[in-house]
SETI-495646 format. One line per 10 residues: for each residue x, y, z of C-alpha. Coordinates in Angstrom, 2 decimals, padded with zeros to 5 digits. Layout:
BEGIN
X,Y,Z  ...
***
This chain:
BEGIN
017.63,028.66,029.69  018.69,031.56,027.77  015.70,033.83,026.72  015.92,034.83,023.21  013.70,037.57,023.07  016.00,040.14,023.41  018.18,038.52,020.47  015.46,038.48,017.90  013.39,041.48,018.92  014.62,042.59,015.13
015.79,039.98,012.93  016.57,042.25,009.55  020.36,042.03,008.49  020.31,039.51,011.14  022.80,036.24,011.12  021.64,033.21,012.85  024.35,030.53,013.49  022.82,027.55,014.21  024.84,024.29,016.11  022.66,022.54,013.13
020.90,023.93,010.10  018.17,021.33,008.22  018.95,022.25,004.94  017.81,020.52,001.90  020.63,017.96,002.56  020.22,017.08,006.17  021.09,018.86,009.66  024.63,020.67,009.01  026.97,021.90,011.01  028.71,025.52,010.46
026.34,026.87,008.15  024.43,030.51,008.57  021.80,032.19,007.31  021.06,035.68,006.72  017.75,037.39,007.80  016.26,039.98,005.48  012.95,041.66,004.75  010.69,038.65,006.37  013.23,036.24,004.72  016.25,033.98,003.68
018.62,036.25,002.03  021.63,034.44,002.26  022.67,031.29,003.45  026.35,029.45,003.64  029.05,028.82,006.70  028.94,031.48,008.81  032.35,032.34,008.50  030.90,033.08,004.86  028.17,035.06,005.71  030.34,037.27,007.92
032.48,038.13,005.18  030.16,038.76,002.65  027.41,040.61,005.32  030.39,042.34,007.65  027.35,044.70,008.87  024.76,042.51,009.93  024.58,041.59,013.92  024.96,037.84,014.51  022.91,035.38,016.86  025.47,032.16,018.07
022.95,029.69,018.86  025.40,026.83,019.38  022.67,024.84,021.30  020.11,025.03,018.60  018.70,023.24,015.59  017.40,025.66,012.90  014.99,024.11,010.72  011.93,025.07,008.86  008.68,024.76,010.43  006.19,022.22,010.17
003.37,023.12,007.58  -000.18,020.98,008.28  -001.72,020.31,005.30  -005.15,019.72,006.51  -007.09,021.06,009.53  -010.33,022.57,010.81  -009.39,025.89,012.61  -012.95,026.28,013.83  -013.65,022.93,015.66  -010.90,023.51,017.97
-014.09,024.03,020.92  -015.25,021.23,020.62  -011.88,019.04,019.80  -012.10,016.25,022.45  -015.77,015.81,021.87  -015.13,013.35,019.09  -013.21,010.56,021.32  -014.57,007.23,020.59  -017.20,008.24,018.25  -017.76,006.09,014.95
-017.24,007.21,011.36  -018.66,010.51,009.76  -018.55,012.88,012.91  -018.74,015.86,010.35  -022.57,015.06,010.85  -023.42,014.46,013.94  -020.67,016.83,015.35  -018.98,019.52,013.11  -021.48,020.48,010.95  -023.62,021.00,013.76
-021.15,022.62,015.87  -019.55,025.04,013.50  -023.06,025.82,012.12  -024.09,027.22,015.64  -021.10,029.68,016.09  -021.36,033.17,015.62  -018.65,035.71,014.62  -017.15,036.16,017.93  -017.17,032.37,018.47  -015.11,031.74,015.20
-012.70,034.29,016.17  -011.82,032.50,019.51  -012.10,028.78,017.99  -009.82,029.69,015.52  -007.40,031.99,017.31  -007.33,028.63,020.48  -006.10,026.65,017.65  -003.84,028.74,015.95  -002.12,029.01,018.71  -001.72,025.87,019.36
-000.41,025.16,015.73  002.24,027.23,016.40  003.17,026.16,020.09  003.30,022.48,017.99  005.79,023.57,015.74  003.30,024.27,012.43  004.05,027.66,011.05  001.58,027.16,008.40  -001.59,025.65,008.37  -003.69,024.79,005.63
-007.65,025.33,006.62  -010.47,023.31,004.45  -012.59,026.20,005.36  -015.24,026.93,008.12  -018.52,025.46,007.47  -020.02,028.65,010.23  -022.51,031.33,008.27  -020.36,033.59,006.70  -017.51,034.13,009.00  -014.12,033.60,007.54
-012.89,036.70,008.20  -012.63,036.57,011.65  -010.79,032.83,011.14  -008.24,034.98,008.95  -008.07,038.02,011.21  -007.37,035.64,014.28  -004.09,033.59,011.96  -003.09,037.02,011.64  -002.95,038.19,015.03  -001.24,034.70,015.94
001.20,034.90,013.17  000.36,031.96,011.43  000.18,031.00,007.84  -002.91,029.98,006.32  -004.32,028.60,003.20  -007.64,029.48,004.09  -010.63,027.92,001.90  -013.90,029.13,000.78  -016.58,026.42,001.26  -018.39,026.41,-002.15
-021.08,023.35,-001.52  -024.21,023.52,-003.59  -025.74,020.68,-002.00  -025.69,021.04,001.17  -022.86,020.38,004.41  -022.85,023.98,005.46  -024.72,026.21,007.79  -025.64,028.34,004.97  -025.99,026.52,000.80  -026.34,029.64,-001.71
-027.36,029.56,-005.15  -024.92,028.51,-007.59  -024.99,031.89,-009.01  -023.59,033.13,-005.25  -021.66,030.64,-004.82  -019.42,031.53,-007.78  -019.22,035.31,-006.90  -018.08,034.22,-003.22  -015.15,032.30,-004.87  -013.83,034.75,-007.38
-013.98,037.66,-004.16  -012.43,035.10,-001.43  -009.53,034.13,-004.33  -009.05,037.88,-005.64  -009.25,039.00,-001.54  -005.69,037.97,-000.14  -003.72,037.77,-003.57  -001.13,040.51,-001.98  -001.41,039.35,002.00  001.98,038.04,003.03
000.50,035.24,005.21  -002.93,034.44,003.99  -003.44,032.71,001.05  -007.09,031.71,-000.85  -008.16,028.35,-001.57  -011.29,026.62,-002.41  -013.42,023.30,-001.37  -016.05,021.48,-001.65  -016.31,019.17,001.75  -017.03,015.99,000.33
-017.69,015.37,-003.50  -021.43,014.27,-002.69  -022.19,017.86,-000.97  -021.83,019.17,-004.81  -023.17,019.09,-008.01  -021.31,017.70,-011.03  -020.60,020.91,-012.31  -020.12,022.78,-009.02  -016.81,020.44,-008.85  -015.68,021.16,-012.02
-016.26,025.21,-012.38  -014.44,025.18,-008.82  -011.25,023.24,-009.17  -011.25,024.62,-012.95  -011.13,028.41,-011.03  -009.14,027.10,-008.51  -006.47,025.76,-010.87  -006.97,029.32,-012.80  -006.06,031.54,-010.09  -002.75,029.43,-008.72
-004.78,028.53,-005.60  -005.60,025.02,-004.15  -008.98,023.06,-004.70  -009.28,021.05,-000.99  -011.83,018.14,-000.64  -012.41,015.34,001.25  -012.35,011.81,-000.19  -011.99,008.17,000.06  -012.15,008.58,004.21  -015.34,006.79,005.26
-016.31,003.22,003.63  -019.85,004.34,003.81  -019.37,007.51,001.84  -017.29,005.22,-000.84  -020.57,002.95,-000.86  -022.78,005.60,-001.04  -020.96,006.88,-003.99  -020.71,003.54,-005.62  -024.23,003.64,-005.73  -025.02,006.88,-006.84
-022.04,007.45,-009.49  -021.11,003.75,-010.08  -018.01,004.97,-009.21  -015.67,005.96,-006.24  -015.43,008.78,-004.52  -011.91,009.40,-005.76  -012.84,008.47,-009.86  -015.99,010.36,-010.03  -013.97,013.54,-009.44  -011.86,012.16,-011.90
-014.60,011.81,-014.17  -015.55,015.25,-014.00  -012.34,016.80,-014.48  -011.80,018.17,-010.73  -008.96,016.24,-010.48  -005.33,018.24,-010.99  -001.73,019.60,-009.68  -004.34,021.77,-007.81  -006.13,019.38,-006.21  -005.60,018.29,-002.51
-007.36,015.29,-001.09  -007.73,015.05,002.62  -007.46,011.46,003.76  -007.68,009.11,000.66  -007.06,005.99,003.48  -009.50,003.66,001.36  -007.97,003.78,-002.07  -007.40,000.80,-004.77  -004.35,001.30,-007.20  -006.16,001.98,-010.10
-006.90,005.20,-007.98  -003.32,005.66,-006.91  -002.74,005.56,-010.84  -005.49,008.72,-011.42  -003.28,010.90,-008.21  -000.51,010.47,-009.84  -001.14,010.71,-014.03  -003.25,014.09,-012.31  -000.57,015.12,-010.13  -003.58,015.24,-007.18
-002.01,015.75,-003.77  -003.04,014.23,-000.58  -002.73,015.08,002.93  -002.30,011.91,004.93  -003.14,012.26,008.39  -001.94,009.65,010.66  -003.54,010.46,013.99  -006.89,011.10,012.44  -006.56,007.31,011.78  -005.55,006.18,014.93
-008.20,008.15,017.09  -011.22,007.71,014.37  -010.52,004.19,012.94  -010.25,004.83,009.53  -007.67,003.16,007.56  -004.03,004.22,007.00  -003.10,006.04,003.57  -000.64,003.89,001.88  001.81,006.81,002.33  004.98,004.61,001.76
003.24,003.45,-001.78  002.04,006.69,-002.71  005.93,007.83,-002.37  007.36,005.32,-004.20  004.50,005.94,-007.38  005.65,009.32,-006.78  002.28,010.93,-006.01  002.50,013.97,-004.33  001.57,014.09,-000.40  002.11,016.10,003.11
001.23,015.32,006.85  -002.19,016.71,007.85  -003.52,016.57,011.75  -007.17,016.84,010.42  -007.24,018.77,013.75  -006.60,016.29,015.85  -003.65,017.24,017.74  -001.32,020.79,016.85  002.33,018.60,017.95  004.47,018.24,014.85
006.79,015.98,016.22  004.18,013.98,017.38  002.34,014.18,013.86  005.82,012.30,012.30  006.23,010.04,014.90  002.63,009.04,014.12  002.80,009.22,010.45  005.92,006.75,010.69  004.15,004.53,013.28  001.33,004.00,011.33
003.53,003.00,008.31  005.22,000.22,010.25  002.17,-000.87,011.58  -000.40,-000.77,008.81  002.22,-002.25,006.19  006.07,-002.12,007.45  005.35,-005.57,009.69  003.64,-007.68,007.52  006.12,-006.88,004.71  009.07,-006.97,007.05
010.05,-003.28,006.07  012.39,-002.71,009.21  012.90,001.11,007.60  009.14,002.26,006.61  010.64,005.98,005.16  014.41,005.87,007.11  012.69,008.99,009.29  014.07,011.49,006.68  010.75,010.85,004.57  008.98,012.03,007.26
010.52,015.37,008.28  010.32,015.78,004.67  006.59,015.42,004.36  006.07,017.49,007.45  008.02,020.18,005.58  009.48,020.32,002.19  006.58,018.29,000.81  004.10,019.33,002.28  004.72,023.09,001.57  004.80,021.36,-001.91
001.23,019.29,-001.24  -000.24,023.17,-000.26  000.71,025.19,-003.36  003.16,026.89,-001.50  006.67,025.74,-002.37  007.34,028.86,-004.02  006.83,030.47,-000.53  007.87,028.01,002.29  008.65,024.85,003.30  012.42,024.68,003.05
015.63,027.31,004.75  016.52,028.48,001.11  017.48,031.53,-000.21  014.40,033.73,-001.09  011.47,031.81,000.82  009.66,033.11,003.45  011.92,032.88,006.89  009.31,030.82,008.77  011.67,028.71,011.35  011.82,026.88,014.44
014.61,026.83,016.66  014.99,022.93,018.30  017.17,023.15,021.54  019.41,020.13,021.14  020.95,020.49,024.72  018.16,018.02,025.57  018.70,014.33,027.06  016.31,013.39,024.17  019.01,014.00,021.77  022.28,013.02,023.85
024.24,011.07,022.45  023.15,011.74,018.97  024.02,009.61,016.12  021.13,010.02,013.63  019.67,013.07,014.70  017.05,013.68,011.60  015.58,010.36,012.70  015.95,011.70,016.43  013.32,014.27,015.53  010.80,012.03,014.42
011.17,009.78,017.35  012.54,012.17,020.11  011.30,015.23,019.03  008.83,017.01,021.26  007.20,020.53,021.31  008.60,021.27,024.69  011.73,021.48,023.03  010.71,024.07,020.66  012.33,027.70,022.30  011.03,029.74,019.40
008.63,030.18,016.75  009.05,032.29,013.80  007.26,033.17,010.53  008.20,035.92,007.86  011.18,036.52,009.58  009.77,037.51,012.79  009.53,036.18,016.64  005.97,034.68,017.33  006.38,032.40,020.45  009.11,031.62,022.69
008.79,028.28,024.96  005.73,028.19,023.82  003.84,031.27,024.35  003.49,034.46,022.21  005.44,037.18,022.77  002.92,040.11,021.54  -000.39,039.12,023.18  -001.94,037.57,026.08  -002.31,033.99,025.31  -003.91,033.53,028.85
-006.60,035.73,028.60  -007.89,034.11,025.35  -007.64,030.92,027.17  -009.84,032.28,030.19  -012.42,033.99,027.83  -012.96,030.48,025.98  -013.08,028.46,029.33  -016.13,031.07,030.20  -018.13,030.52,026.79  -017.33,027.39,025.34
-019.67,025.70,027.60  -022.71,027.84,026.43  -021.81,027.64,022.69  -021.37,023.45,022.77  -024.60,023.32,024.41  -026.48,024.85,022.23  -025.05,023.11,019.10  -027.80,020.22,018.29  -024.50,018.08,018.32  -024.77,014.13,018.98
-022.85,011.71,020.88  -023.03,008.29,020.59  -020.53,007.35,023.43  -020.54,009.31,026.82  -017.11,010.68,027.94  -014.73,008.73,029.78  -015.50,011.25,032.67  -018.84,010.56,033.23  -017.54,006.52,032.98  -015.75,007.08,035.68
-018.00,009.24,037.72  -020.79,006.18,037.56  -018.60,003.83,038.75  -018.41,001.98,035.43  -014.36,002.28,035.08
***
């Protein structure tokens, strides 16, 4: 296996030739593209790009798919310590379990929860990540400083609840001067970019949802909530608002081309109408579904209405082939069989909405997303000289169903080399992974999390397999 380190140890003026490029128009053969300042300069056949770049060096990669990377449109950076804690527990863990756990961590703890899972967002493919913001006391700088050190991209939100859901609920007044400095902080940073949220609708007042997706929309950033996941939340709200999770934001105007909803799997077309006269995005999260029981977005539907949506993990698992092979799955089997849909998105739809779209879902199609001329060069390179892919006849579908991080022999983002065969190649992944095996133990425990179901472990260790 050819180590490409040496290759890409500087990729300005650089020309990568690709067996395959994923351009806008499918995986081609023969095209190029040129490297330049962090991104795509140029981009044609590489007999092209030699002509009109004689200087630049060139990388043959005859072997290789180039293609953009995957871009998650909803996670939780910081719950990464406690990630397989949530196995077979009913709805709502954010209460019993991430509240509780992310409340308890301290700076240091944030760091290395966020900097586990960033790395293992990248090692899955995801160049960028989009955060809905850590609900710990006051420590999102330490999530940002560890996506830098990783090199991933991150929308990274400020939590602005006034009603609670957080370790720490300021006044209104504080609340408000948090936003404006966490939106004005990373307006120039080339991978971190501001957004703001409120967890769920009910965690904020009336006007707390408005003023914030109104400032959100202002500055260009994204307004992330939760909504429409849990059929007791939708009850609750039913009897609060007399209206649904999804309409009463709606009905206070926090609705808007800057608004992205995590989940919306319980939603009723009249709300599908309100996402899409809005232009609302949604990140639908297929495994979040499968391992926590909620329903399935109607992602096939919300396509075909034309409302706006990406792939999320909700932090479930950082594989983005695994996240489209899911995402399809769940399609077939939550509407494709009982309609006899035999297609349920053709595959293309999905390495769409794992890219393209949702780069578009984030607020960030001006920036990445797609291998065109003047976006940010953030990149995978897919080794094809796999059995997975031999013979291929339909390899875009091949991805969704074949595709596997293994396969995955480099990593970049703004142009430059982050991992290769999964590892980084500027720090010492290992030693991150030994510090967290030493105190993730003590930080869990002292978390006043709770379980309803033991772990499948301690199952077996009883005798009760």
């Amino acid at each position: 296996m050819t180590d490409l380190r040496p290759t890409f140890a500087r990729t300005d003026n650089l020309i990568v030739a690709p067996g395959r490029l994923l351009a806008d128009d499918g995986p081609q053969p023969g095209m190029a593209v040129l490297l330049q300042g962090g991104r795509f300069a140029d981009i044609g056949t590489a007999a092209a790009l030699r002509t009109r770049h004689p200087d630049a060096r060139v990388a043959e990669l005859p072997d290789h798919l180039m293609m953009p990377g995957f871009i998650d449109t909803h996670t939780h950076l910081t719950q990464s310590l406690g990630k397989s804690l949530v196995f077979g527990e009913p709805s709502e863990i954010f209460r019993r379990i991430w509240v509780p756990l992310e409340g308890s961590l301290d700076e240091h703890m944030v760091y290395l929860s966020s900097k586990l899972a960033a790395l293992e967002c990248l090692r899955g493919g995801f160049t960028t990540a989009v955060d809905a913001g850590t609900r710990s006391a006051g420590h999102i700088g330490k999530l940002v400083e560890a996506a830098r050190e990783t090199g991933l991209r991150l929308v990274v939100a400020q939590i602005c609840n006034d009603l609670g859901g957080a370790a720490v609920v300021p006044d209104r007044a504080a609340i408000l001067r948090l936003a404006e400095a966490h939106l004005a902080a990373y307006q120039a940073d080339p991978l971190i970019h501001p957004s703001l949220a409120i967890s769920i609708p009910e965690v904020a007042s009336d006007a707390m949802l408005r003023d914030i997706a109104a400032m959100a929309a202002a500055a260009g950033a994204t307004f992330q909530t939760h909504v429409n996941e849990h059929l007791v939340a939708v009850e609750r709200s039913l009897v609060a608002h007399g209206r649904r999770p999804l309409e009463h934001l709606a009905h206070v105007g926090a609705l808007g081309p800057q608004t992205l909803i995590a989940h919306s799997t319980l939603i009723t077309p009249s709300e599908m109408n309100l996402l899409r006269e809005t232009g609302a995005a949604v990140a639908y999260n297929p495994v979040a579904s499968v391992w926590k029981g909620n329903a399935v977005a109607p992602a096939l539907q919300m396509q075909a209405l034309g409302i706006r949506f990406g792939l999320g993990t909700d932090g479930t698992r950082a594989d983005g082939f695994r996240l489209m092979d899911a995402a399809e799955a769940m399609q077939r089997t939550a509407y494709g069989l009982a309609s006899g849909d035999s297609s349920c998105g053709g595959g293309w739809l999905w390495l769409d909405a794992a890219t393209r779209m949702a780069a578009e879902a984030s607020g960030l199609a001006a920036v990445t997303g797609r291998i065109a001329p003047g976006l940010a060069a953030d990149f995978l390179l897919v080794d094809l000289d796999r059995p997975e892919f031999t013979p291929s006849h339909d390899l875009t579908w091949e991805l969704v169903r074949y595709g596997n991080r293994d396969q995955i022999d480099a990593v970049f983002t703004n142009g430059r080399l982050r991992m290769v065969q999964g590892w980084p190649v500027d720090w010492d992944a290992r030693a991150l992974l030994a510090e967290i095996r030493g105190l993730a133990a003590p930080a869990i425990a002292k978390a006043p999390i709770q379980r309803i179901h033991a772990t499948a472990d301690s199952l077996f260790a009883g005798g009760l397999a």
